[in-house]
VMD Tcl script that builds the backbone (N, CA, C; Angstrom):
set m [mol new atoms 516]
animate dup $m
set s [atomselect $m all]
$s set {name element resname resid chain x y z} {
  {N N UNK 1 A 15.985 47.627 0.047}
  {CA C UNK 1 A 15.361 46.339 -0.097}
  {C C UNK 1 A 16.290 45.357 -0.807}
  {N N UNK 2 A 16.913 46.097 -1.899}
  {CA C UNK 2 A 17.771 44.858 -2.723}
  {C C UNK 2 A 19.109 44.509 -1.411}
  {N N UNK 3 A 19.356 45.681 -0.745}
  {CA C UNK 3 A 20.967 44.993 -0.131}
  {C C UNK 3 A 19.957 43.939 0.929}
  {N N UNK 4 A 19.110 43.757 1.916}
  {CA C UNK 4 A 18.116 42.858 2.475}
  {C C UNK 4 A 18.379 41.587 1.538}
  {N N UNK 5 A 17.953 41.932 0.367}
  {CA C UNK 5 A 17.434 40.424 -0.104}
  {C C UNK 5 A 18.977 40.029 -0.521}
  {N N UNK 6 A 20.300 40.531 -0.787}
  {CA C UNK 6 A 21.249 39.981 -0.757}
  {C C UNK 6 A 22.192 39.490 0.265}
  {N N UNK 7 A 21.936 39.986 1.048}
  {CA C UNK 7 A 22.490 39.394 2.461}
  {C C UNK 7 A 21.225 38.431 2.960}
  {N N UNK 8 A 20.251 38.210 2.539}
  {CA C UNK 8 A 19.593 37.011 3.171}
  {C C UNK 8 A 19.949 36.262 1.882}
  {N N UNK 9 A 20.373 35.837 0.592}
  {CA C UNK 9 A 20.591 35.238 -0.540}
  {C C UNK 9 A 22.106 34.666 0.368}
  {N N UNK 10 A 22.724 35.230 0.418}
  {CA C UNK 10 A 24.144 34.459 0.973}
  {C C UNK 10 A 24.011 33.870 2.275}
  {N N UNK 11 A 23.110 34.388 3.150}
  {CA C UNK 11 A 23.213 34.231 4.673}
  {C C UNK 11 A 22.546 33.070 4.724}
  {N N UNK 12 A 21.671 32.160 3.298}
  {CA C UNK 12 A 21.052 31.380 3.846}
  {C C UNK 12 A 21.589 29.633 3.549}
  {N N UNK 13 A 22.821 29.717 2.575}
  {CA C UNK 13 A 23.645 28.315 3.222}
  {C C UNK 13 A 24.219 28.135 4.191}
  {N N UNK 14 A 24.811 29.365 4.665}
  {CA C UNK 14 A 25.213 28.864 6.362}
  {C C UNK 14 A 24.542 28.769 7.375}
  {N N UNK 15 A 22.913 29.489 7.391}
  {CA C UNK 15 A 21.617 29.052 7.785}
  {C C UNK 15 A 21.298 27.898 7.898}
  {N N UNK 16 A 21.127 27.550 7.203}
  {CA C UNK 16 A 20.724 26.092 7.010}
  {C C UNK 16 A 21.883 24.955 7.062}
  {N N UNK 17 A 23.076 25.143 7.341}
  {CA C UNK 17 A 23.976 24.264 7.469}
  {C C UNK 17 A 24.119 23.417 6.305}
  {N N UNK 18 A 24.726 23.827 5.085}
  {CA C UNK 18 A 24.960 23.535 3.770}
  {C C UNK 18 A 26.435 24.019 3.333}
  {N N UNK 19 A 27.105 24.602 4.142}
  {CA C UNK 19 A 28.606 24.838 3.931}
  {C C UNK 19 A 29.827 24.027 5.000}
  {N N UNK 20 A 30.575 23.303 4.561}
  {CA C UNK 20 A 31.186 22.633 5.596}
  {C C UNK 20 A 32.507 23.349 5.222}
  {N N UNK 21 A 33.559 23.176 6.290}
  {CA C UNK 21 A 35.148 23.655 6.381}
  {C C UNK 21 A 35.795 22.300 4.939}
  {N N UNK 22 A 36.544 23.690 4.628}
  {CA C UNK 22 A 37.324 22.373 3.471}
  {C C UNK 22 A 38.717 22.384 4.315}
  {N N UNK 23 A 38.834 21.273 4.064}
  {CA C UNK 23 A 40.373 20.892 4.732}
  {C C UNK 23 A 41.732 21.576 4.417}
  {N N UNK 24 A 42.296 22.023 5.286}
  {CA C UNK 24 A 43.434 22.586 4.884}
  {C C UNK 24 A 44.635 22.057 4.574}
  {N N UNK 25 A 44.402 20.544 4.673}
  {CA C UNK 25 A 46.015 19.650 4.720}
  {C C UNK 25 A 45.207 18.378 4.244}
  {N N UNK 26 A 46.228 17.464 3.763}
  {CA C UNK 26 A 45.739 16.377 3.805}
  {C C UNK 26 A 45.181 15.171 4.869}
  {N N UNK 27 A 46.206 15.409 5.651}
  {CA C UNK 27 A 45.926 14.892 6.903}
  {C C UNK 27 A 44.363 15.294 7.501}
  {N N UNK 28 A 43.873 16.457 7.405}
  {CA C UNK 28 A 42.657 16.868 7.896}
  {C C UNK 28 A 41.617 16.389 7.067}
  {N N UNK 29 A 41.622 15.846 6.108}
  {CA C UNK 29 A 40.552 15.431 4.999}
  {C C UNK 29 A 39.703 14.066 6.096}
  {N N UNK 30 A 38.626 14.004 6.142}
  {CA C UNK 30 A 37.822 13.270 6.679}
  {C C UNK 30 A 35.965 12.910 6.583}
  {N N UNK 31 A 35.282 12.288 6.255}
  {CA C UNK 31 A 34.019 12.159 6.101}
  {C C UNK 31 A 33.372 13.543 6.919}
  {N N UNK 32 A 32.602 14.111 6.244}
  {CA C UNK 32 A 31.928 15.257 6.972}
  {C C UNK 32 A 30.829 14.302 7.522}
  {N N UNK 33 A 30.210 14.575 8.056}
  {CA C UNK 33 A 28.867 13.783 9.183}
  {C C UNK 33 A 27.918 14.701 9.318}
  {N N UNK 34 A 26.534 14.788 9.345}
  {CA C UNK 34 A 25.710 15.492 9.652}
  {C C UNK 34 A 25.764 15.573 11.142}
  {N N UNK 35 A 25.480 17.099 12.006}
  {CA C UNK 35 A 25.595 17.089 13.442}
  {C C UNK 35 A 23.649 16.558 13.219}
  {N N UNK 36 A 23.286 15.762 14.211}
  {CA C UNK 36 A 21.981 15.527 14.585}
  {C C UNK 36 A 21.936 15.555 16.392}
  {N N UNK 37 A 20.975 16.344 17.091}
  {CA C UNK 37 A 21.228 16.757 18.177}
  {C C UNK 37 A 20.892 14.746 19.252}
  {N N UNK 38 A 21.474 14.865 20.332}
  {CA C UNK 38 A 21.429 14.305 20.913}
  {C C UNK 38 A 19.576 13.640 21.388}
  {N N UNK 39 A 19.374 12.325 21.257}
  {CA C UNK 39 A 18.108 12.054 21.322}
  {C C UNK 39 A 17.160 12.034 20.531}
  {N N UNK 40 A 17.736 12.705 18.861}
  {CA C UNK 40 A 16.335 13.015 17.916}
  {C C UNK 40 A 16.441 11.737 16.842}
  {N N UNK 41 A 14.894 11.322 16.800}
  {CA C UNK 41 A 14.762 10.891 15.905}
  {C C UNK 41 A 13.690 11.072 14.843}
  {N N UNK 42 A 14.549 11.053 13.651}
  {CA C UNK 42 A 13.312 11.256 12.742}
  {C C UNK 42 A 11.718 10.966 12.825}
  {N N UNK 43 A 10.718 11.335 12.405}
  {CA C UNK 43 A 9.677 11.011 12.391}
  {C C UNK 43 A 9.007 10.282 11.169}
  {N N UNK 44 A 8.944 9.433 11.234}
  {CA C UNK 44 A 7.879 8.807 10.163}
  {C C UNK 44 A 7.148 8.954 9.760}
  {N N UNK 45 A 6.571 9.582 8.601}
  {CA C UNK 45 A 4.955 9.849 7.994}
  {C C UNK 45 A 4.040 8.959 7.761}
  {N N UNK 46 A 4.590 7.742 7.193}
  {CA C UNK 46 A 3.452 6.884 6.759}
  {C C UNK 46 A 2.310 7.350 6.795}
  {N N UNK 47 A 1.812 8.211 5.868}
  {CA C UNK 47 A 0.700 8.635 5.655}
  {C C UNK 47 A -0.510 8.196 4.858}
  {N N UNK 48 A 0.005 6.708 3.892}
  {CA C UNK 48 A -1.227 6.102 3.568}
  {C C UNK 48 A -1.912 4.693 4.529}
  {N N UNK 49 A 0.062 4.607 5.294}
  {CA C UNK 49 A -0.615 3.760 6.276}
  {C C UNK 49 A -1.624 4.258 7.581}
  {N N UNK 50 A -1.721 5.213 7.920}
  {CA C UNK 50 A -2.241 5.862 9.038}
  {C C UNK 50 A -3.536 6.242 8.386}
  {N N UNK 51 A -4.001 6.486 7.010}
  {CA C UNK 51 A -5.099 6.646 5.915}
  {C C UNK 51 A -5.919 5.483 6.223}
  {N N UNK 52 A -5.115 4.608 5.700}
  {CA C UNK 52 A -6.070 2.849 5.867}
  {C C UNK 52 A -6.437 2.452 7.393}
  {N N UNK 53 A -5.542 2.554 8.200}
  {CA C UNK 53 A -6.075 2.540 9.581}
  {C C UNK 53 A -7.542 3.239 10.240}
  {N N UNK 54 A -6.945 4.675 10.012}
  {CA C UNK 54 A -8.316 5.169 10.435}
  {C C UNK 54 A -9.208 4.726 9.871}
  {N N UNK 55 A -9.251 5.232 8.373}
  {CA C UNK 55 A -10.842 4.963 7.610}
  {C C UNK 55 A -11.111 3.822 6.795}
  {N N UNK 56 A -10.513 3.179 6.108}
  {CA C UNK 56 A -10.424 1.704 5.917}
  {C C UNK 56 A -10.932 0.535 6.803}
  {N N UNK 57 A -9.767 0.166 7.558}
  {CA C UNK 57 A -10.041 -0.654 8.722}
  {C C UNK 57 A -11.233 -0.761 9.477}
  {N N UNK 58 A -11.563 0.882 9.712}
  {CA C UNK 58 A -12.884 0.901 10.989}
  {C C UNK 58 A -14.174 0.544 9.601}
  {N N UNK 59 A -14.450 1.065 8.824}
  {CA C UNK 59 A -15.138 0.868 7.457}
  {C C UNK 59 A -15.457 -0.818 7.561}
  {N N UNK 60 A -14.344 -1.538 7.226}
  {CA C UNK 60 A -14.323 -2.730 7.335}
  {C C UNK 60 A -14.850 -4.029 8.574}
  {N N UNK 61 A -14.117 -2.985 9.565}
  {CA C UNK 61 A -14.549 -4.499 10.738}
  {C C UNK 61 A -15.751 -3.546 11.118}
  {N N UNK 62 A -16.438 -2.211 10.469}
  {CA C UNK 62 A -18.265 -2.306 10.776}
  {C C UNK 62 A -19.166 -3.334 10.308}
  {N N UNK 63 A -18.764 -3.536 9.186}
  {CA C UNK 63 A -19.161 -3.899 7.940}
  {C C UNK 63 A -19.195 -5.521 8.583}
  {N N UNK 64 A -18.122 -6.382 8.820}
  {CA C UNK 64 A -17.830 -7.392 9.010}
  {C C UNK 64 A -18.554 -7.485 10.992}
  {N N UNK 65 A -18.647 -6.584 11.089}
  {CA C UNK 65 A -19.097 -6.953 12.581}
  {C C UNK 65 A -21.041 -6.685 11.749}
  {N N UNK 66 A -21.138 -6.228 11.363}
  {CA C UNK 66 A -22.788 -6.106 10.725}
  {C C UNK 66 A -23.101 -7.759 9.839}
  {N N UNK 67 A -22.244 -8.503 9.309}
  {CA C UNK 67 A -22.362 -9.561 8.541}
  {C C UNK 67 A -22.390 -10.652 9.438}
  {N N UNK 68 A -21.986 -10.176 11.084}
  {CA C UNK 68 A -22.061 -11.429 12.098}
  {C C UNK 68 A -20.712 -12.067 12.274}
  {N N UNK 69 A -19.531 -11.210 12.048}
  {CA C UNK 69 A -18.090 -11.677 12.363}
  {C C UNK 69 A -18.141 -11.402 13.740}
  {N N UNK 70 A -17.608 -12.427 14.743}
  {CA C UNK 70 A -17.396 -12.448 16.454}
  {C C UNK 70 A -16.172 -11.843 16.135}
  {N N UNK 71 A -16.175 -11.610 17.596}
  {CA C UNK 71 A -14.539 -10.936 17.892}
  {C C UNK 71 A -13.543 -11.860 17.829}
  {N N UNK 72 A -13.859 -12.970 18.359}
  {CA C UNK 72 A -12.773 -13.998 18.844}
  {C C UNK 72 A -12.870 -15.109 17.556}
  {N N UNK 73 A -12.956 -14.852 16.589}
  {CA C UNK 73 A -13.119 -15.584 15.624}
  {C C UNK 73 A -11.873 -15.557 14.955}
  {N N UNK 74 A -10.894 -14.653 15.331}
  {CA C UNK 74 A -9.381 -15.453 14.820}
  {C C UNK 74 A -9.173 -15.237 13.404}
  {N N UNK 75 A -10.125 -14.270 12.573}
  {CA C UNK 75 A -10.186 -13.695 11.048}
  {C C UNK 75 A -10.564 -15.094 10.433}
  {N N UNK 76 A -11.314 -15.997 10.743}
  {CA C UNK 76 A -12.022 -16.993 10.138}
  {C C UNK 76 A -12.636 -16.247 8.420}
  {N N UNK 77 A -13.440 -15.425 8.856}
  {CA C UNK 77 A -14.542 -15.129 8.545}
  {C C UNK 77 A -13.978 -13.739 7.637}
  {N N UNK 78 A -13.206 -12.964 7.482}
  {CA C UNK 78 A -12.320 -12.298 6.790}
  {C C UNK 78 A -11.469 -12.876 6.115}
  {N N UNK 79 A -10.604 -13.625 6.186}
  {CA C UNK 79 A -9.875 -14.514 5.859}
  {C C UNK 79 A -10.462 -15.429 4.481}
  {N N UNK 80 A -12.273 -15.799 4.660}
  {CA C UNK 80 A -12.735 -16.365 4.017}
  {C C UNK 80 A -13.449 -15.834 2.715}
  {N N UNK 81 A -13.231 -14.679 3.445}
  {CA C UNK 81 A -14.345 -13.491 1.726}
  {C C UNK 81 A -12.833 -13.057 1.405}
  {N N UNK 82 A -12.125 -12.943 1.811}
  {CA C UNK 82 A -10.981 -12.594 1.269}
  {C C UNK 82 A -10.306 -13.131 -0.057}
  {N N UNK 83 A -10.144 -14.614 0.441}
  {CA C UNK 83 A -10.194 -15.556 -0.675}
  {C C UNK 83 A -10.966 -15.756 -1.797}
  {N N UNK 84 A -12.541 -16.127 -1.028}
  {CA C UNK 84 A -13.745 -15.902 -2.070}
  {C C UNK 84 A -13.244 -14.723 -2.934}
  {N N UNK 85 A -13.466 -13.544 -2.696}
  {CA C UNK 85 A -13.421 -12.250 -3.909}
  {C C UNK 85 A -12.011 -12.402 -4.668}
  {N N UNK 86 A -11.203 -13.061 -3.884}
  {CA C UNK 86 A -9.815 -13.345 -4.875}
  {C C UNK 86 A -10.525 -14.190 -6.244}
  {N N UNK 87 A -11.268 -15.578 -5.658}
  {CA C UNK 87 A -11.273 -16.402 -6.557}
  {C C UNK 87 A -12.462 -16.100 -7.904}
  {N N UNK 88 A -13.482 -15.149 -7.151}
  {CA C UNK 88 A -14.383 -14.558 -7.896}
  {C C UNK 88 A -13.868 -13.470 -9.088}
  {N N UNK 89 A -12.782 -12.683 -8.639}
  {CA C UNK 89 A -11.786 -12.032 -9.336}
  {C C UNK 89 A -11.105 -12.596 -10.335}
  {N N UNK 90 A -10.954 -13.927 -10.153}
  {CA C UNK 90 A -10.090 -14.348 -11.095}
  {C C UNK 90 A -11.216 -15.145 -12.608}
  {N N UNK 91 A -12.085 -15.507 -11.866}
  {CA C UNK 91 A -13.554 -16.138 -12.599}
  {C C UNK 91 A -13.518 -14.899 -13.888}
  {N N UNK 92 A -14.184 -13.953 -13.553}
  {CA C UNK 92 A -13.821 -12.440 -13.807}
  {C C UNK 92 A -12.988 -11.927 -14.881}
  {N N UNK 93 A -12.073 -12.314 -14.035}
  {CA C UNK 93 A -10.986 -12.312 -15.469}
  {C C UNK 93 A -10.496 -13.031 -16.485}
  {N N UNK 94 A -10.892 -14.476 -16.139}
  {CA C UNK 94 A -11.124 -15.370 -17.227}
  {C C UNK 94 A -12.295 -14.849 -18.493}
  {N N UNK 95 A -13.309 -14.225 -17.526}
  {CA C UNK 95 A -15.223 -14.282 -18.640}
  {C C UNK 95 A -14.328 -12.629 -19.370}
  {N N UNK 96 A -13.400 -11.939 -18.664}
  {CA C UNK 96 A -13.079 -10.416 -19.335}
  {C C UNK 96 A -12.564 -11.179 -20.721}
  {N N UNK 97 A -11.296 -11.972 -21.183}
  {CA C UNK 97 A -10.793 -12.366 -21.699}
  {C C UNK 97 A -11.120 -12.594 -22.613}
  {N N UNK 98 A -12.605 -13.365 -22.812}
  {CA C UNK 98 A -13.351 -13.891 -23.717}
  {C C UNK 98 A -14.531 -12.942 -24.827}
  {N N UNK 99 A -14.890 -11.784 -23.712}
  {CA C UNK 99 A -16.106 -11.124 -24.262}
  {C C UNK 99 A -15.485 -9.545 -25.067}
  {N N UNK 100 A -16.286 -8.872 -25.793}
  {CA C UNK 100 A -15.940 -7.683 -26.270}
  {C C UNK 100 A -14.849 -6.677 -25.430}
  {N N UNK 101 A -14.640 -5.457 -26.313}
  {CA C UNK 101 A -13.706 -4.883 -25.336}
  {C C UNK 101 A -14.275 -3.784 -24.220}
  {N N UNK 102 A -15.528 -2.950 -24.641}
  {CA C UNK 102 A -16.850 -2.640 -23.835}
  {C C UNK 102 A -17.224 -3.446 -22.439}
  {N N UNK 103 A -17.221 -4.641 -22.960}
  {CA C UNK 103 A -17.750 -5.151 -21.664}
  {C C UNK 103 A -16.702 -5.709 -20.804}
  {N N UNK 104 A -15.172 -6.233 -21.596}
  {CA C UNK 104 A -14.207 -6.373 -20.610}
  {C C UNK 104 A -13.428 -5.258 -19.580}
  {N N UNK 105 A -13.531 -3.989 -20.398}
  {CA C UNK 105 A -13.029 -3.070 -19.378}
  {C C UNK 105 A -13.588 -3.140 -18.038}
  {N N UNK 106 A -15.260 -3.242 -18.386}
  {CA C UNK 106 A -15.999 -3.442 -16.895}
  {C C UNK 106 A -15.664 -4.490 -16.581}
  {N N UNK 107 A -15.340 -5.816 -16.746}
  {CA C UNK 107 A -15.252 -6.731 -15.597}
  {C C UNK 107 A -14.031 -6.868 -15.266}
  {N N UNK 108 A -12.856 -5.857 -16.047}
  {CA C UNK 108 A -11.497 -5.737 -15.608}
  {C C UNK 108 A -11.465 -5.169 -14.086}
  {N N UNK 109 A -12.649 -4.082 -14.354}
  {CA C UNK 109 A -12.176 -3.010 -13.360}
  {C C UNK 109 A -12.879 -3.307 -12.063}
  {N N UNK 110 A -14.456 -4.368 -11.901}
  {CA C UNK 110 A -14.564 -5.127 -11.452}
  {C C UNK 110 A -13.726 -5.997 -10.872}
  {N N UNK 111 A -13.354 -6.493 -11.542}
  {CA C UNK 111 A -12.268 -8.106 -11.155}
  {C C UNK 111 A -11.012 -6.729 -10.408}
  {N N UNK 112 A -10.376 -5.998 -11.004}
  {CA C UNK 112 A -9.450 -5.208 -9.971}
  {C C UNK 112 A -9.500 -4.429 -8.415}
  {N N UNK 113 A -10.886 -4.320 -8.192}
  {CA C UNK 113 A -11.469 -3.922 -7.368}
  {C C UNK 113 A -11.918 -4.696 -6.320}
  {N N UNK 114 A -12.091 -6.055 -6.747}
  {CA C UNK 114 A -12.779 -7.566 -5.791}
  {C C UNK 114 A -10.987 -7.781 -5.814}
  {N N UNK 115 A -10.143 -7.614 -6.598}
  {CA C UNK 115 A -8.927 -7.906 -5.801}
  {C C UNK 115 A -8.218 -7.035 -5.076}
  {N N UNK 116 A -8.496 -5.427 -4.782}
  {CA C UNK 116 A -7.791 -4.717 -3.505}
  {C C UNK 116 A -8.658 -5.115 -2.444}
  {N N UNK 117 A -9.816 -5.186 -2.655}
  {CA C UNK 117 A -10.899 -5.367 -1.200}
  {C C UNK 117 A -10.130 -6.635 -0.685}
  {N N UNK 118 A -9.785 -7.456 -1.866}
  {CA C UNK 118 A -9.786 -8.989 -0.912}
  {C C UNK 118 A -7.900 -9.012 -0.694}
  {N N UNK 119 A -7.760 -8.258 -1.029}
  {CA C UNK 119 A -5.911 -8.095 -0.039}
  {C C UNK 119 A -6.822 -7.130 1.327}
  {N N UNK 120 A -7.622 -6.218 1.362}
  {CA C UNK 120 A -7.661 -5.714 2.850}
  {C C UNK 120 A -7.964 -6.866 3.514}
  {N N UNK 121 A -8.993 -7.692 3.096}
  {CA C UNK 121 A -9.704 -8.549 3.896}
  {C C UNK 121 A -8.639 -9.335 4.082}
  {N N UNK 122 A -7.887 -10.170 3.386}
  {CA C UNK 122 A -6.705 -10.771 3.854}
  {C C UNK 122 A -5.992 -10.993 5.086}
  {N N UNK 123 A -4.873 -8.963 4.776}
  {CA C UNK 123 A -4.461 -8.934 5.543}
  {C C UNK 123 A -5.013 -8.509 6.589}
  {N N UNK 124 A -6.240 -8.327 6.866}
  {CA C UNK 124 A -6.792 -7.914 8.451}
  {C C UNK 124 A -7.279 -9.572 8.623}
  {N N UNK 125 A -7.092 -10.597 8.155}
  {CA C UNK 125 A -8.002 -11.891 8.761}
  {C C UNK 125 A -6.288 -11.927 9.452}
  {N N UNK 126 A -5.078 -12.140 8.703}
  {CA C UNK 126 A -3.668 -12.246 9.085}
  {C C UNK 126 A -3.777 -11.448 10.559}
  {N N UNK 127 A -3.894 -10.335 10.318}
  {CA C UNK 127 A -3.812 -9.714 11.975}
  {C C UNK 127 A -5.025 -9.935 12.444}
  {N N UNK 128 A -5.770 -10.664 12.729}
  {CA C UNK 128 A -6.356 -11.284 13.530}
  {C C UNK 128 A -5.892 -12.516 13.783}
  {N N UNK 129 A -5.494 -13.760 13.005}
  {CA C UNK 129 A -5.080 -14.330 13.230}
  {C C UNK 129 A -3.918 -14.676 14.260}
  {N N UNK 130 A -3.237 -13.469 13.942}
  {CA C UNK 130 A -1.903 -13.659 14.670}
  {C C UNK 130 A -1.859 -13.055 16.077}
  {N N UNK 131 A -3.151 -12.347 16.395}
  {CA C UNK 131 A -3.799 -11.298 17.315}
  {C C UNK 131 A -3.911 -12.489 18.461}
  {N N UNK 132 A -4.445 -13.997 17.915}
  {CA C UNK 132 A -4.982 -15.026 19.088}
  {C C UNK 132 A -4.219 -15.785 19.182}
  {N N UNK 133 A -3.817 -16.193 20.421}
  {CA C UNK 133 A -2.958 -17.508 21.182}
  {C C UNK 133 A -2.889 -18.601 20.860}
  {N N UNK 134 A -3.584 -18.935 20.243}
  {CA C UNK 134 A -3.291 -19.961 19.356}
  {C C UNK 134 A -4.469 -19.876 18.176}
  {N N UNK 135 A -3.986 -19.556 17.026}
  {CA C UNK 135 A -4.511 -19.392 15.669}
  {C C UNK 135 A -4.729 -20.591 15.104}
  {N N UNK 136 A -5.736 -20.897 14.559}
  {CA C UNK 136 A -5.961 -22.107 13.582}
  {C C UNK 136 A -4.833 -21.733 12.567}
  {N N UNK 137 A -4.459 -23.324 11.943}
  {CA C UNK 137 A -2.869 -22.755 10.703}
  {C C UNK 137 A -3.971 -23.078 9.629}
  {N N UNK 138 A -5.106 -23.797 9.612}
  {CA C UNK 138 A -5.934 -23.146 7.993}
  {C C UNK 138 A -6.227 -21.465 7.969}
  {N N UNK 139 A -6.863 -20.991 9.283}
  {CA C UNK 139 A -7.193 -19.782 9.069}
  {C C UNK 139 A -5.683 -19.153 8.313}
  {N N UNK 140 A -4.548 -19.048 8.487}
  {CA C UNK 140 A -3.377 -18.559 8.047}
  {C C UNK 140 A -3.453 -18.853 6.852}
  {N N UNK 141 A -3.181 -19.762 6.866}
  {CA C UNK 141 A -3.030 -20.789 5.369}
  {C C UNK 141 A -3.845 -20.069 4.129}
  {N N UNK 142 A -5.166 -20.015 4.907}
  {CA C UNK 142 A -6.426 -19.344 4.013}
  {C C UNK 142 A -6.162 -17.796 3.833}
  {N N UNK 143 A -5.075 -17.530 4.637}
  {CA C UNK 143 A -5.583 -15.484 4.296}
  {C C UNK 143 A -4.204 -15.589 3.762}
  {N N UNK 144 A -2.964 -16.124 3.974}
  {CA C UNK 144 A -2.013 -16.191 3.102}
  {C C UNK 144 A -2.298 -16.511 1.807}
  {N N UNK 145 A -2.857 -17.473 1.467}
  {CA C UNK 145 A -3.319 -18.295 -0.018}
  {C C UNK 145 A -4.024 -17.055 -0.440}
  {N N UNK 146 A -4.859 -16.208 0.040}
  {CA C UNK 146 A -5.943 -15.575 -0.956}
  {C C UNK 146 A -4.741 -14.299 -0.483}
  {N N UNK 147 A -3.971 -13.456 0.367}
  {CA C UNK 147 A -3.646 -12.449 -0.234}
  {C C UNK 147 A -2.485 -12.653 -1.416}
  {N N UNK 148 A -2.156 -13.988 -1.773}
  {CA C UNK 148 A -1.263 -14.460 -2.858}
  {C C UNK 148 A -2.372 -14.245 -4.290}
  {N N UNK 149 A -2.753 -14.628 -4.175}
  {CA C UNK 149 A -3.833 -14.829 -5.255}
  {C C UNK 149 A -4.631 -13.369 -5.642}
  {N N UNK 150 A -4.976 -12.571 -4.471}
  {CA C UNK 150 A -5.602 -11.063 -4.484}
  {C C UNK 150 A -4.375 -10.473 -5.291}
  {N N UNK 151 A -3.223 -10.311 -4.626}
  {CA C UNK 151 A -1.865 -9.669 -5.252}
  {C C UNK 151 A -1.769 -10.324 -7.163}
  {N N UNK 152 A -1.953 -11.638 -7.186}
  {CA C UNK 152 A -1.801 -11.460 -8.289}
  {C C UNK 152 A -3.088 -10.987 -9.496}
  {N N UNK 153 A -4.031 -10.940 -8.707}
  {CA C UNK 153 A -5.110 -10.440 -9.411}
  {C C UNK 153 A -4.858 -9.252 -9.506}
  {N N UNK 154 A -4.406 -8.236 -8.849}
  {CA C UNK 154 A -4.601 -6.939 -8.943}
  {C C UNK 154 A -3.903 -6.850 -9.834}
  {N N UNK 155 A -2.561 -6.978 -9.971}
  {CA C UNK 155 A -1.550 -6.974 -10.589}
  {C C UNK 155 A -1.677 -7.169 -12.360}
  {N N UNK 156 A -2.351 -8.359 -12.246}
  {CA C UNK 156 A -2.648 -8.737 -13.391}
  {C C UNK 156 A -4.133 -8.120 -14.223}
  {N N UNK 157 A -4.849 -7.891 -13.652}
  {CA C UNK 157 A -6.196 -7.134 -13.846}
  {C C UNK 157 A -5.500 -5.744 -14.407}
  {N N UNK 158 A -4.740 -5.230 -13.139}
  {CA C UNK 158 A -4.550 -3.634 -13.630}
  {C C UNK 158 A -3.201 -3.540 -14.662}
  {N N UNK 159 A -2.573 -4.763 -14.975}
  {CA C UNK 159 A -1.830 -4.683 -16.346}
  {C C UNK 159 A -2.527 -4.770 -17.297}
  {N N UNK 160 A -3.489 -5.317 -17.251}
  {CA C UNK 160 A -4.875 -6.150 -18.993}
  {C C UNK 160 A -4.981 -4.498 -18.774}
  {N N UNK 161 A -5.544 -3.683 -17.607}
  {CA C UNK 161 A -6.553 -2.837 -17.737}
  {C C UNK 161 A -5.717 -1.844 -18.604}
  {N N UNK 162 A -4.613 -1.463 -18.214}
  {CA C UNK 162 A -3.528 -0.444 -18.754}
  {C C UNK 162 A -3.702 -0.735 -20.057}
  {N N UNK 163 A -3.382 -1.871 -20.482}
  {CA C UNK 163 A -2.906 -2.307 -21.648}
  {C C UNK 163 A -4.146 -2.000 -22.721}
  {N N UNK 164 A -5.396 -2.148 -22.362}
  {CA C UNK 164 A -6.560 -2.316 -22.797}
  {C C UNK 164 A -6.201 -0.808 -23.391}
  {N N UNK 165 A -6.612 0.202 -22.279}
  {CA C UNK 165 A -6.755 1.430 -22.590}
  {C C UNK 165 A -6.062 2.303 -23.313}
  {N N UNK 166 A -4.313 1.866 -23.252}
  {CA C UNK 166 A -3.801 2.483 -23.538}
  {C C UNK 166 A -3.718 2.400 -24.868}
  {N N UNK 167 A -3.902 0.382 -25.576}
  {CA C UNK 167 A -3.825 0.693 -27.303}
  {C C UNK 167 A -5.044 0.950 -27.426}
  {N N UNK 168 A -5.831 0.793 -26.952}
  {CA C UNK 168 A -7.742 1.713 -27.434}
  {C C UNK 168 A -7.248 2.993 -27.465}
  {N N UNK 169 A -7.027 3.726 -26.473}
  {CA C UNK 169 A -6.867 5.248 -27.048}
  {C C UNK 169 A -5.336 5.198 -28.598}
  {N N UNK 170 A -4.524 4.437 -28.559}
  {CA C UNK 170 A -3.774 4.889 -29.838}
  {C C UNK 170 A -4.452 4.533 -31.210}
  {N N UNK 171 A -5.307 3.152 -30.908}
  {CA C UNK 171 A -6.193 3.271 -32.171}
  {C C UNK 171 A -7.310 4.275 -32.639}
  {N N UNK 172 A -8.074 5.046 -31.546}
  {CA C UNK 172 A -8.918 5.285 -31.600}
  {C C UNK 172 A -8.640 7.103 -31.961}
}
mol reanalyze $m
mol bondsrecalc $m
mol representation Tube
mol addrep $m
């Protein structure tokens, strides 16, 4: 068993193609290159993007097709709660600012939460938008402006929130 596991211990950098020829001259010295077979290309995982697609997205335009969003509406109507929960987010985080630290964690985490929803809503009003032949440029205007504003809410929400927690737990 031990001579097995030592001949598979050595046998397995040249297995795996992890030993290259060292040059015998100077002249022969040259960039080694990985061989990659003819035609292959890597595969891409994107695995949180293919996450949000399936169950996100369909989640969403149920939801938005149940609230009375048309198809051909060009992300009007996404585009517009998108913004709204940006700006409600930010309301939010103004009233966190002001009140105890009990009750700001909740409207931190609130206000951080009305700002990832309203980047999905955003960017799905954006791909709708850009989905129709000719797009209204407010509808754009409007899901650009609020995923600017969502981004900085999150951003800023989930820095207060860090920050909150992290000197509460060193005082505490």
């Amino acid at each position: 068993m031990r001579f097995f596991i030592i001949i598979l211990f050595f046998s397995l950098p040249c297995s795996a193609g992890a030993t290259i020829a060292a040059p015998m001259s100077l002249g022969e010295t040259a960039i080694a290159r990985e061989a990659i077979p003819a035609g292959f290309t890597p595969k891409k995982h994107r695995l949180f993007e293919r996450f949000a697609e399936k169950i996100i997205k369909k989640r969403i335009y149920k939801a938005a097709k149940a609230l009375g969003a048309k198809k051909g509406d060009g992300g009007q109507g996404l585009s517009t709660i998108g913004f709204i929960s940006g700006l409600s987010g930010v309301l939010l985080l103004i009233l966190a600012v002001t009140v105890e630290v009990a009750a700001a964690v909740a409207l931190l985490v609130i206000a951080l939460l009305l700002g990832l929803a309203g980047l999905v809503l955003c960017q799905m009003g954006i791909d709708r938008a850009n989905a129709m032949e000719h797009p209204k440029i407010w509808v754009k205007a409007l899901a650009y402006t609020g995923l600017g504003l969502n981004l900085l809410l999150t951003l800023t929400a989930g820095a207060i929130l860090f920050l909150a927690l992290t000197l509460g737990a060193d005082q505490g």
